[in-house]
N, C-alpha and C positions, 0 to 999 in steps of 0.2 A: 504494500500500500504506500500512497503518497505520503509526505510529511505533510504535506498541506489540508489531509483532509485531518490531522488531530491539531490539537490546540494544548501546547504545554504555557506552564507559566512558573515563573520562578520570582520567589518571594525574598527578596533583600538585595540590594544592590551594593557589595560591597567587595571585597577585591575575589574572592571563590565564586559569588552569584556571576559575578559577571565574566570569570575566565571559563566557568563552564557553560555560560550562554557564548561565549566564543568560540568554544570547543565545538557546541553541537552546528555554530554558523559553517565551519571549517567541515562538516558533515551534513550540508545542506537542508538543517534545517533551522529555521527560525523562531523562537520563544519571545514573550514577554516578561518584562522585568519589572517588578514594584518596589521600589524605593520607598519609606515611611519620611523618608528628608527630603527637602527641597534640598540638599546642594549633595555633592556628591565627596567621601571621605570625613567628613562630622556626623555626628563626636565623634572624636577619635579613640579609640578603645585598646589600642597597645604601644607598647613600648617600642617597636618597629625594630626588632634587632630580627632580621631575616640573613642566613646563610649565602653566601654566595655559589657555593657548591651546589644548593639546592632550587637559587632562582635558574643557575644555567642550565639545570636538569629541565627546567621550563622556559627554557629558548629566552629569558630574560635579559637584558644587556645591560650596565652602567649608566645610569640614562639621570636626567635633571632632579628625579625624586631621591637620589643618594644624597644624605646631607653627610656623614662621616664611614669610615671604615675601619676595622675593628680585627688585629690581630689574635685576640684571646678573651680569657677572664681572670678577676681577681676575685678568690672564694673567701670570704672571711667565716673564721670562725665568730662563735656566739660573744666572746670575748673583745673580737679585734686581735687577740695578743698572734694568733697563726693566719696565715693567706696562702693560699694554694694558689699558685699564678699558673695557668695552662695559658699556652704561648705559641707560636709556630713564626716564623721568615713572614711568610706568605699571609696578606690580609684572608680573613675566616667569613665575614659578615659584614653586611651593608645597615646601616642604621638611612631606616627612610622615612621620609616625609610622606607618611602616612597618605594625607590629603593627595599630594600630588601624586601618587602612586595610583591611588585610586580614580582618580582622575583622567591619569595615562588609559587605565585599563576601561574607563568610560567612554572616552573622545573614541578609541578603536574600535572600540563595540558597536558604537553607533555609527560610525561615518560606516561600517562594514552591514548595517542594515539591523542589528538589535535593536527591536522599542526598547528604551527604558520609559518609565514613566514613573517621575517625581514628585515626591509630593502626596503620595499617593498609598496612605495608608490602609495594610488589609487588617482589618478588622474582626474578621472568623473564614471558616471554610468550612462547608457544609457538603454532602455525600446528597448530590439530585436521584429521583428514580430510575433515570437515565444511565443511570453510577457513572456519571460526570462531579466534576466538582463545581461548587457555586462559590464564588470569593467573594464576598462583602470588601467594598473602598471606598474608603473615606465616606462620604454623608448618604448613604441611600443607594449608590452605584452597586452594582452586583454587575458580575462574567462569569461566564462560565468556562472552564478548561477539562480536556480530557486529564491530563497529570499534572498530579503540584512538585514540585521544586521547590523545597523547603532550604533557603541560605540565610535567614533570617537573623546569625550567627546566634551569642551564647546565651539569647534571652528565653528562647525555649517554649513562647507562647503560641506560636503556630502549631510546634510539636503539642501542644495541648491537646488544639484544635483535633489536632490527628489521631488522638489519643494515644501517644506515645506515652509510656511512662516512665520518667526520670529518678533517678535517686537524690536523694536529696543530697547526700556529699558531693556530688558530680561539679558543682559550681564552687568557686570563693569571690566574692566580693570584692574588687582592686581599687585601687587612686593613683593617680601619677600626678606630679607637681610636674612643671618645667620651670627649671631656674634657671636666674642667670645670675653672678656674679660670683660660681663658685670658685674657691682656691683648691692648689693641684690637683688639678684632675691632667689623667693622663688617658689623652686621646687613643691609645692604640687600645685599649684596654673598658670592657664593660666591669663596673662591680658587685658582686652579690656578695647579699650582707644576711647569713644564717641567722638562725633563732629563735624561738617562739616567744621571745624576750620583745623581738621587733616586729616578728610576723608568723603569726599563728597557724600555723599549718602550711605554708609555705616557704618564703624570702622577698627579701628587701633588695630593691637592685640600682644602679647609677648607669644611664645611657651615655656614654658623651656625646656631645653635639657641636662640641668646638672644645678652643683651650678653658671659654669660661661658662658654658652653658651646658646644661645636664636633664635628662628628664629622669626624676626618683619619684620610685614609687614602691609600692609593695600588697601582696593580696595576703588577707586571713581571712579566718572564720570567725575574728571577733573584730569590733571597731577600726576598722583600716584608716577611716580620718586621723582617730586619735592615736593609733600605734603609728603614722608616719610624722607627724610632729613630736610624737616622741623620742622617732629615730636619729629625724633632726636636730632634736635639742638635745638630746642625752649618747649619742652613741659615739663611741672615743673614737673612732676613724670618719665621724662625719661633722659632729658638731662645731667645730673651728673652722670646717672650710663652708661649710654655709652661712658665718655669723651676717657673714655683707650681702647673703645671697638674695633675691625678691623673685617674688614667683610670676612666671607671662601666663601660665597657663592651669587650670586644672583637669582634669578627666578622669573621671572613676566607669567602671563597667564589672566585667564577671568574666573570672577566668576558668575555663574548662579543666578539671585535674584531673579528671577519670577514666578519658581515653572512651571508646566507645562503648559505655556501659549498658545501653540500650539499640533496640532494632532499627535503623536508620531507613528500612523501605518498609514497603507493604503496596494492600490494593489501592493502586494507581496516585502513588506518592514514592518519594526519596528525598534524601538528606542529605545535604553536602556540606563543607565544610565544619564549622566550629556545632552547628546544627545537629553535625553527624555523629560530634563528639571527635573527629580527628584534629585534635590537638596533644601537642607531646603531652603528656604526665610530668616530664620532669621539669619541665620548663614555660607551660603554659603556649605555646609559640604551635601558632595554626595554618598558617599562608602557605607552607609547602606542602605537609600532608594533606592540608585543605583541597588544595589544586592539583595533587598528585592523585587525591580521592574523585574530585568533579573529572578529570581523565576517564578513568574508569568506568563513573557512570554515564559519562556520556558514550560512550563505547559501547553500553550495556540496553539504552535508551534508543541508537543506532538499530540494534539488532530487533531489540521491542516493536517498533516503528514498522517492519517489514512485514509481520501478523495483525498488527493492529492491537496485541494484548500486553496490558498495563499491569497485569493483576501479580501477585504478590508469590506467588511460584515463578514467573518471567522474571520479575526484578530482584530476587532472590539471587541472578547471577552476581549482581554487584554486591553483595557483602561479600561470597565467596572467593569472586576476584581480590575485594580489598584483603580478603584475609591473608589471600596467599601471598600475595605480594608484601603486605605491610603488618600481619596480625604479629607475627613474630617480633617484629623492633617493638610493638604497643607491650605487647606482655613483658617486656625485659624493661623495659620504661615505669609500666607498674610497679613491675617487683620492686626496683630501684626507689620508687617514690613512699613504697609501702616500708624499706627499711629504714629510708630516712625519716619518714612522720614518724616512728616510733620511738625517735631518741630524743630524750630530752635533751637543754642547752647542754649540761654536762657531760653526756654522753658524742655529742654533735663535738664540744670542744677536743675531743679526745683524737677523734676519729677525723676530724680535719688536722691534726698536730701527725697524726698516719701518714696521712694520704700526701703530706707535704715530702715524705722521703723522697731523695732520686727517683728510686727505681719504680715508685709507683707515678712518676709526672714521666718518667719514659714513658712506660703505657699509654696515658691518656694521652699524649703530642703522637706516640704513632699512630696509633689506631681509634682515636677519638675523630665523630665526627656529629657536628652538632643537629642532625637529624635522624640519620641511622648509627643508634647508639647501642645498637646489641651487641654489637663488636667487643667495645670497651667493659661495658655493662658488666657481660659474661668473665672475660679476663678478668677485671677486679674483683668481682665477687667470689668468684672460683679458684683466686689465689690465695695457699694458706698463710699469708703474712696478711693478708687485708682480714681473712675467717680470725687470725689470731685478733689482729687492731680489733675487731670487731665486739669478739668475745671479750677483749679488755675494756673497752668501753661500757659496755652491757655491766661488767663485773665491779665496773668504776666506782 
């Protein structure tokens, strides 16, 4: 059958909604996009520290939304007194300008023939007798579409609609400052600041943006306003270089830790991106599995298209594809996330004062990479000097 005789619609405009309405342009067929903003990139809801390894895996080029580049990280322990510096020659990550990023990926979409349309809040999605779907937008409007495209990213109320069911851990609650007037900060370098001192079930992190501008921010499960003023003012590797600092900006949103903890298709619906739950566990960070995953199912939606059937045994190939492909690096990311929520600061102090030895930053510089991390993962954990550090800490 034609593409032209179904009618898909993909709900959120934002950098996955829209690379996989490119994906399925590049496969001849055409979607609709609903945007809940009138502008395209606000709010902005992350830290923007994307891999470079991982945009070139997606034909991505060095392009005007690069505002710095980033050889590594600085890990602090709970304390400040230990920092795990991972490092390589070679720049690792692009820190971007969100807005413009999205933006790039909008201007393309559309000169290339995607509706977007902004401004244009959906509302509910309702299952017609027809077993089409009916989308309520904005004041009264209703459409109809054979399949929804759920990119809505990590707020999860469309998924309602769908009656998808979420776990309640699945989410943390974030904030980002951007300042400007910090002292030493070092450009090549992002930093994360451990603890459940500063961030409750996560970390606290330092973007650079230049020599004096930074965006800090951090996600927990309890008061993230008040734990990142408190990071600011109390924390012994932050609070002297932010005294002159003033804030340009703020931004709070919800970051995915769970990995895809729930079903991301069914009859004549799918899930992409941050929606899907494909974002890392260890690091919050959505854009390349996001778009590594909207690949897939536009691949999967290609082959849908040819019977005409939508229903939830068809789309069923796209979780199986993502598994194979990606379930592996999700599970080793868990695990990893599941050993570290379980230490306290004390136990975290320990175990980052480990991991600072040579032989364990040999590991992570060779075989660390900051999206497929099953690699490293596996190696550290399965080495008995890290099971020993471990067991010290635990016994701390």
């Amino acid at each position: 059958m034609s593409s032209e005789d179904f009618k898909i619609a993909v709900i959120g405009a934002g950098p996955v909604g829209l690379f996989f309405a490119l994906e399925l342009l590049k496969r001849g067929i055409i979607v609709d996009v609903f945007e809940e903003h009138s502008r395209i990139g606000v709010p902005k809801h992350c830290a923007g520290v994307v891999s470079i390894g991982g945009l070139n895996k997606l034909c991505f080029s060095d392009g005007k939304y690069v505002l710095n580049k980033v050889r590594g990280a600085l890990i602090h322990s709970p304390s400040g007194k230990y920092s795990l510096k991972v490092a390589r020659r070679d720049f690792q990550a692009y820190i971007l300008d969100r807005e413009a990023f999205d933006q790039n990926l909008y201007y393309e979409a559309t000169s290339r023939g995607v509706r977007v349309f902004l401004n244009s809040f959906v509302k509910d999605v309702t299952k017609t007798n027809r077993k089409t779907w009916r989308i309520a937008v904005g004041k009264g409007s209703t459409r109809e579409y054979d399949l929804i495209v759920d990119a809505e990213g990590a707020s999860l109320r469309i998924a309602r609609s769908l009656g998808v069911r979420v776990p309640k851990d699945a989410r943390l609650p974030a904030i980002q400052f951007e300042l400007k007037g910090i002292q030493d900060i070092d450009e090549d370098f992002v930093e994360v600041f451990l603890g459940n001192r500063w961030a409750h079930g996560f970390f606290a992190w330092l973007v650079p943006l230049c020599s004096t501008e930074a965006r800090v921010g951090l996600a927990s499960y309890t008061r993230p306003r008040i734990m990142l003023d408190y990071l600011l003012h109390k924390h012994p590797l932050m609070r002297n270089r932010v005294k002159r600092a003033k804030i340009k900006e703020v931004n709070a949103g919800l970051v995915i830790v769970s990995g895809p903890a729930w079903r991301f298709f069914g009859d004549g619906y799918i899930m992409v991106g941050d929606a899907a739950g494909h974002v890392k566990p260890t690091t919050g960070g959505g854009i390349v599995f996001g778009m590594l995953g909207a690949k897939v199912a536009a691949e999967v939606i290609q082959e849908a298209l040819k019977s005409g059937d939508f229903s939830r045994a068809v789309l069923k190939k796209y979780s199986e594809l993502w598994e194979r492909n990606y379930g592996g690096e999700f599970k080793a990311m868990k695990m990893a996330r599941r050993i570290f929520t379980r230490l306290d600061d004390s136990k975290l102090e320990s175990l980052i004062k480990a991991l600072s030895r040579e032989d364990f930053l040999e590991v992570i510089e060779k075989f660390g990479d900051m999206d497929f991390q099953r690699s490293v993962i596996s190696r550290i954990l399965l080495s008995p000097r890290f099971l020993f550090s471990l067991l010290k800490a635990f016994l701390a």
